[in-house]
C-alpha positions in Angstrom: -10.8 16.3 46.9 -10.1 15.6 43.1 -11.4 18.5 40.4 -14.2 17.5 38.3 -13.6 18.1 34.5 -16.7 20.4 35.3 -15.6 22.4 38.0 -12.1 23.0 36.0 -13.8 24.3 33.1 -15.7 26.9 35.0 -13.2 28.1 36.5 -10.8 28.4 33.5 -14.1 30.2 31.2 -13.5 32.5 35.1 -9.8 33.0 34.1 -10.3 34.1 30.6 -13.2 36.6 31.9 -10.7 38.2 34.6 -8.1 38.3 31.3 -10.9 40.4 29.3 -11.8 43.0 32.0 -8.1 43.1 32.8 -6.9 44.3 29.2 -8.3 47.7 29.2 -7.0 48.3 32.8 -3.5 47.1 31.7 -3.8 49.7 28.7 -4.3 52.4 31.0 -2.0 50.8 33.8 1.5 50.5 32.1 3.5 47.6 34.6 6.4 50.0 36.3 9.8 48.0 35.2 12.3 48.7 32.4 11.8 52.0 30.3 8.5 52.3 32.8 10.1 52.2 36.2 8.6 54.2 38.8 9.9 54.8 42.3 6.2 54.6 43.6 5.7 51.2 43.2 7.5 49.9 46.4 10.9 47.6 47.2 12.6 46.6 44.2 14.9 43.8 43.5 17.7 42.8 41.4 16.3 42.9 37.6 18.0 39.4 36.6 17.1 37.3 39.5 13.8 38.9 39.2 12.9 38.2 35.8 14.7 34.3 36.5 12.1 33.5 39.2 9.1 34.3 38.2 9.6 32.8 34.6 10.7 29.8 36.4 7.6 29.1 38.3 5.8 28.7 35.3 7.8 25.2 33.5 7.3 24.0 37.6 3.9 24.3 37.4 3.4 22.6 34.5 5.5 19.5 35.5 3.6 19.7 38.5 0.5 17.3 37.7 2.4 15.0 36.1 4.8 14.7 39.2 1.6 13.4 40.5 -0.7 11.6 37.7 2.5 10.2 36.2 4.3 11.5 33.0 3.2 12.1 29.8 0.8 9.1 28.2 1.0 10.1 25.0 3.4 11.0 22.4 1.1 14.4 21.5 1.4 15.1 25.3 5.1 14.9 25.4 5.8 17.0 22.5 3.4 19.7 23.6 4.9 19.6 27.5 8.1 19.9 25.3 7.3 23.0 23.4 6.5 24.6 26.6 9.4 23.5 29.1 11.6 24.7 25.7 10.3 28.4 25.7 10.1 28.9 29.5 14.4 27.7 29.3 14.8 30.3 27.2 12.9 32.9 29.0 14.0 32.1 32.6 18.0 30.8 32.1 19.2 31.8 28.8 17.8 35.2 27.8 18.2 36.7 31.3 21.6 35.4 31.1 22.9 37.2 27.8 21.2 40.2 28.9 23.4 43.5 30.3 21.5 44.2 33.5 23.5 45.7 35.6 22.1 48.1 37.9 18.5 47.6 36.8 16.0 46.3 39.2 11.8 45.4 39.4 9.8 46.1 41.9 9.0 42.9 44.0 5.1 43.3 43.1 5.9 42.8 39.9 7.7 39.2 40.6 4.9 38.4 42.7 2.0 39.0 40.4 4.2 37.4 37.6 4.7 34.1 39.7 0.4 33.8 40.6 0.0 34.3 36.3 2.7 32.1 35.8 2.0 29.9 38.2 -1.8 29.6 37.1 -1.1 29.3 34.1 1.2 26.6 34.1 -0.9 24.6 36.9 -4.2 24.8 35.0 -2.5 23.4 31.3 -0.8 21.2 33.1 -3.2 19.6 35.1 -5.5 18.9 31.8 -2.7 17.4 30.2 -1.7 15.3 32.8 -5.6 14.3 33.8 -5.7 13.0 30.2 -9.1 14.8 29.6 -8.5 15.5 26.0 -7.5 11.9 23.9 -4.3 13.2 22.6 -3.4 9.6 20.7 -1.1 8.7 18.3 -3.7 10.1 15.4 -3.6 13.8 17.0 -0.2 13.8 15.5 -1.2 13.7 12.0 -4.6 16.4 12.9 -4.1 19.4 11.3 -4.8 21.3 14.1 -2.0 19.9 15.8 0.1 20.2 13.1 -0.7 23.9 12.2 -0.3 24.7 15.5 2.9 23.4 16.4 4.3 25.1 13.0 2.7 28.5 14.1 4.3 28.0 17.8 8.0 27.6 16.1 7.1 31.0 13.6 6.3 32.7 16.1 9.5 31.3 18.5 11.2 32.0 16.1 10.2 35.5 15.6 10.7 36.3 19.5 14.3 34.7 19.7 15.8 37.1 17.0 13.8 40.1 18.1 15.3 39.5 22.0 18.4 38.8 20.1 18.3 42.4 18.1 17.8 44.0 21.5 20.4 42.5 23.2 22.8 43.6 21.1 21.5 46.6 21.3 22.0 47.1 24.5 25.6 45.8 24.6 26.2 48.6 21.9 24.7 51.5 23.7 25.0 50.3 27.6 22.3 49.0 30.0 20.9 51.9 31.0 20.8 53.4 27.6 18.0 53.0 24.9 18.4 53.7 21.1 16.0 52.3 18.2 16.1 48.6 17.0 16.1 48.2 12.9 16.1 45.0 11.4 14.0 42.1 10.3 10.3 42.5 11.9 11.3 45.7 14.2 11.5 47.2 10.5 7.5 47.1 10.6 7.0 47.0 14.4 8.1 48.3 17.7 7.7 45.1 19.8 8.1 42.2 17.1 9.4 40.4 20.5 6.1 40.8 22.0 4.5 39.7 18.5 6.1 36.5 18.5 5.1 35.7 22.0 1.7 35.6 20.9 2.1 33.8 17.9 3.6 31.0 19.3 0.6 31.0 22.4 -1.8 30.9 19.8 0.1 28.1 17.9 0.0 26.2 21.3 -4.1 26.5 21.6 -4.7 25.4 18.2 -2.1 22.4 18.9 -3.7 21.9 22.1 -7.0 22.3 21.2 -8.4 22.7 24.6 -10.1 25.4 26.9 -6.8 25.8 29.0 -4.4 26.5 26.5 -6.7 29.1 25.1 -7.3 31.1 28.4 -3.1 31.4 28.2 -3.5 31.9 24.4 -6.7 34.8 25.1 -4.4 36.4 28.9 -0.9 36.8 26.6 -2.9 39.1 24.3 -4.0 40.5 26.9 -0.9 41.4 28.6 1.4 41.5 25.9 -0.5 43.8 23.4 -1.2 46.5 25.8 2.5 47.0 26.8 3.5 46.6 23.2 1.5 49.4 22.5 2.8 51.6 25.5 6.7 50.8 24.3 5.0 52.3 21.2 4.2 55.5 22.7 7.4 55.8 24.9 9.5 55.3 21.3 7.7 57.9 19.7 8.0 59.9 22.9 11.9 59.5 23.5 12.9 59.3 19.5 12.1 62.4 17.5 13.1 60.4 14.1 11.1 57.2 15.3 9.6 55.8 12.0 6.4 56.9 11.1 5.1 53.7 9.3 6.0 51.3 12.0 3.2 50.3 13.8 2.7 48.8 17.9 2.2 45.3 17.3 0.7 44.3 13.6 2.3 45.4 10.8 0.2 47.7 9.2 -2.7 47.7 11.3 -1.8 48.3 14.8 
């Protein structure tokens, strides 16, 4: 049975409600991996071919519809399935890979409910693109939604690669299982500038997209993201007696 435009967009206004009634939970419930691992959360497995997995799912899902609609149709489509497919190699083949993990692990919950968001996520944008429900022609290229957006999506890449970057070579300095405090570029004004640019570049790909889909991912990356910036925050100022005072969580200056 095909999915009526209708029917999709009910359901995705029902996956951005679940995202709001989930942030405050997530604030109070900090995910148990990394600095925040706890023995109580059931079988863990290895940390790299964890974190591999269940970032991989999401690029498949995307590709998904248009293993069965056909590929892109336009040249707007291709260059947003780009920008995604781009960010999701990084995050599932070559950040885990120049990380120092050895030793660490996730609890397999974790990987699960990582593979259902990612998975959703990646199903549900890709199955608007692919449906062609938005007329993404050759003039969306020159919209300046689309262009804003896609210039906001490569800040805010940008600002993620070099935070991951700083922390990686942090870690190769102090050992895997050790933690010390990041300085440089936007960790000089927040603790999670990683986290920061995630965001950025998901809300960059909504305005780009312009669509209900993209903004549910856009709306559910705040919503995880920001409430685990904010408890690295805490654990910082917790561990690090000399932990800056002016840095904030997420926003410079404000949060």
């Amino acid at each position: 049975m095909s999915l009526s435009p209708d029917t999709f967009e009910l359901l995705i206004w029902g996956w951005i409600a679940l995202a709001l009634v989930m942030a405050p939970v997530q604030l109070a419930l900090t995910p148990p991996f990394g600095r925040h691992a706890r023995a109580r959360w059931g079988p863990v497995m290895d940390n790299r071919t964890g974190w591999i997995v269940m970032e991989l799912i999401s690029p498949i899902a995307l590709l998904w519809p248009f293993a069965v609609h056909g590929p892109p149709n336009s040249v707007p489509v291709a260059i947003l399935v780009t920008l995604w497919i781009a960010h999701y190699l990084n995050r599932s083949v070559i950040y885990p890979m120049t990380t120092r993990t050895a030793g660490k692990t996730i609890p397999v919950v974790i990987v699960l409910t990582a593979i259902a968001f990612n998975g959703v996520n990646g199903l549900t944008n890709g199955t608007y693109l692919a449906h062609g429900w938005s007329d993404y022609d050759l003039t969306w290229l020159h919209d300046p939604r689309f262009v804003l957006g896609v210039l906001v999506f490569l800040t805010g890449a940008a600002i993620n690669i070099r935070a991951d970057r700083t922390l990686v070579g942090l870690r190769q300095r102090v050992g895997p299982q050790s933690y010390s405090i990041p300085r440089g570029g936007m960790f000089n004004r927040v603790s999670c500038p990683n986290h920061l640019g995630e965001i950025i570049e998901w809300a960059g790909f909504a305005l780009a997209c312009w669509n209900l889909p993209a903004l549910a991912f856009a709306i559910w990356t705040v919503a995880n993201l920001g409430p685990r910036a904010i408890a690295h925050h805490r654990w910082y100022k917790a561990t690090f007696p000399d932990y800056p005072d002016d840095r904030k969580a997420l926003i410079p200056y404000v949060l």
